[in-house]
N, C-alpha and C positions, 0 to 999 in steps of 0.2 A: 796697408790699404790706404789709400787716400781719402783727404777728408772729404771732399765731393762725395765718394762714395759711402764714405760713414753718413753722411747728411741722406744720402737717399736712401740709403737702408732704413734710417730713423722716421723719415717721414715716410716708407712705404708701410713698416711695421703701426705709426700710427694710424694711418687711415684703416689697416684692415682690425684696429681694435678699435674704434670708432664700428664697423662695420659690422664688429661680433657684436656687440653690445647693443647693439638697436633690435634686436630683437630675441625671444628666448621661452621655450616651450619648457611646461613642466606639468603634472599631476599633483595632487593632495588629496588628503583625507579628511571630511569633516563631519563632525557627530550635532546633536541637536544643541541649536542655540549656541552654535562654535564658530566662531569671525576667523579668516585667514586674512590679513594684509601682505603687502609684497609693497617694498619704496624702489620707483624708477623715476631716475634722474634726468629730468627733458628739459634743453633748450626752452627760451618761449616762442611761440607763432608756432607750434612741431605736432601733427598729428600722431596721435596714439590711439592703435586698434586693439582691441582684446577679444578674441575667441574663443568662448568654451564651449564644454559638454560636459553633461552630468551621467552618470552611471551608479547604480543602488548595488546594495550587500544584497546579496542571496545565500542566507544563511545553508538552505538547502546544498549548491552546490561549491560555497566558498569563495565564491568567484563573484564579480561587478556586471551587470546586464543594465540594458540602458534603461533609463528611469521611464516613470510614467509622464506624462504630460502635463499633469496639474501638480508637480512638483516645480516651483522655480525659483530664481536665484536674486539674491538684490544685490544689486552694485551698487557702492559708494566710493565717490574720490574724491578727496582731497587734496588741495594746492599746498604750495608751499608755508603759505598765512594762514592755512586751517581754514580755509573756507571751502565750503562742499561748493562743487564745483558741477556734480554731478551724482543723484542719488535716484535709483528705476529697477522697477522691480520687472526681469525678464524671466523667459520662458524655462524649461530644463536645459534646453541647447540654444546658443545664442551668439549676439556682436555686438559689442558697446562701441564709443568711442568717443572721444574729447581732444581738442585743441589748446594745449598750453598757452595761457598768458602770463604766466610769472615761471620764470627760469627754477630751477630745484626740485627738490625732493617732491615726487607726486605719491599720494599714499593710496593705494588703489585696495579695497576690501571685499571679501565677498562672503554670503552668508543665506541660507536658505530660509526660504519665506513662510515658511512653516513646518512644525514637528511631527504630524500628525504619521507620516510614513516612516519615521523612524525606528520606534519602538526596539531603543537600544541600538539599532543600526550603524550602519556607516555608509557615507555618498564619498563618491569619488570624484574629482571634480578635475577634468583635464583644460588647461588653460595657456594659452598662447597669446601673448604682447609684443607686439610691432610697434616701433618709435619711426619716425621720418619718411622717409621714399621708400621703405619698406611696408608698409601697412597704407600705401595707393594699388589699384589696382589697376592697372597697366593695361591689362587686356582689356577691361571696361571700357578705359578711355578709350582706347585705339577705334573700338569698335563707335563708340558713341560719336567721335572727331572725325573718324574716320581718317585715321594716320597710316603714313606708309609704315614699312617696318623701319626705317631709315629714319625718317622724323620720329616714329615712338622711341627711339635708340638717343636720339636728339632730347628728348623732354626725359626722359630718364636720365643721361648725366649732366642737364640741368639743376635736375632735383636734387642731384647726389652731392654735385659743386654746391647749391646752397644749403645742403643741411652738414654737409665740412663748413661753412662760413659759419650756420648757430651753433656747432658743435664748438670752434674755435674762439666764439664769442662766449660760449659759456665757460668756457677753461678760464677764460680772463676773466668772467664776473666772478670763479670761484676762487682763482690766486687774490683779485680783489679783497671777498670778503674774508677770505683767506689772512692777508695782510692785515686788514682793518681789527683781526681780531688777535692778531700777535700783538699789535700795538697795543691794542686797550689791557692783552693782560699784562704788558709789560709796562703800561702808565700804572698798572694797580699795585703790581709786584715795586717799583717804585717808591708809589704812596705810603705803602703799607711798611715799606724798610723806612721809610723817613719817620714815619707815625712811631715806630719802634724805638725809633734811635731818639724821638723826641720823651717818649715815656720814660726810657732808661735815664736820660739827663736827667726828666724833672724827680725820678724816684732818687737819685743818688744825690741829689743837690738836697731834697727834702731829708733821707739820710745824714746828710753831713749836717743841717741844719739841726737836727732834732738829737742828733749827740752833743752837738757843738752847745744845745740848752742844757741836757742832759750833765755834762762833762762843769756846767756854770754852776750849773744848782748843786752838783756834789764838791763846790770850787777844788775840782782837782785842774780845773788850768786857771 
């Protein structure tokens, strides 16, 4: 195979895990007074959507039916510095959403706003997160801009072209700090052999010293 072709296989295989990665459905289970977090990793400037719905235990049938109304859910998230960035307490079924400004680890949590329907219970909580040109909605605009299908086609791999450029810009802030943090521990691992090897002299020197009195005051030399 040629290299050309290795080269494009490599970068088709990235983009399309770049492409899985931005967004990703799942369910949970949680009981009273029980936090779920989940860490998604966002570019900065990069919209993030969250959609869920809640569903309650029926003990009667075994089975999840959807919750009542005055059951709902608090979102909180956190940036990469621990700063809430965003904390709101919504409905049983709902949409959040925040815009990153610091690249990293966003800590997204959720937790129900009251126990009062539980009584030993379980809520099921279905939950879907879209990172980048995946969590716009496309038909919105079209309709709102009023776009042909041809220019919405246009501004869709626009979006995609620039969230491949924060995606490729965050790979490099993360080999960055990446870097920055092999260095420091290998300044430390360094330090800490020199500190050693300074301790060993002075104990052995102090040794030799302290026979060398020893050895005077018995004048066996």
């Amino acid at each position: 195979m040629k290299t050309q072709d290795i080269t494009f296989h490599a970068f088709v295989s990235l983009i399309v895990l770049i492409f899985v990665n931005q967004s990703f459905g799942l369910y949970f289970h949680i009981s009273e007074t029980e936090r779920k977090c989940f860490i998604e990793e966002v570019p900065d400037e990069t919209l993030v959507v969250g959609n869920y719905k809640c569903q309650l235990f029926d003990p009667n049938t075994g089975g999840f039916m959807p919750s009542s109304p005055g059951i709902g859910m608090h979102v909180e998230i956190r940036d990469p510095e621990d700063k809430v960035i965003l904390s709101k307490v919504y409905s049983h079924e709902g949409r959040f959403s925040f815009t990153s400004h610091t690249p990293g680890e966003h800590v997204i949590c959720l937790y129900s706003n009251s126990s009062r329907w539980f009584s030993g219970g379980q809520l099921r909580v279905h939950l879907d997160i879209q990172v980048g040109e995946h969590a716009i909605d496309y038909q919105n605009i079209a309709q709102k801009e009023k776009l042909s299908e041809l220019q919405l086609r246009v501004r869709q791999l626009l979006d995609q072209v620039e969230q491949i450029t924060k995606e490729q810009n965050y790979q490099r802030y993360r080999e960055e700090r990446f870097r920055q943090t092999s260095e420091s521990t290998n300044s430390r691992v360094l330090w800490w052999s020199l500190g050693q090897t300074v301790i060993l002299l002075s104990m052995g020197f102090w040794q030799m010293k302290h026979l060398k009195g020893f050895f005077e005051a018995k004048k066996l030399v």
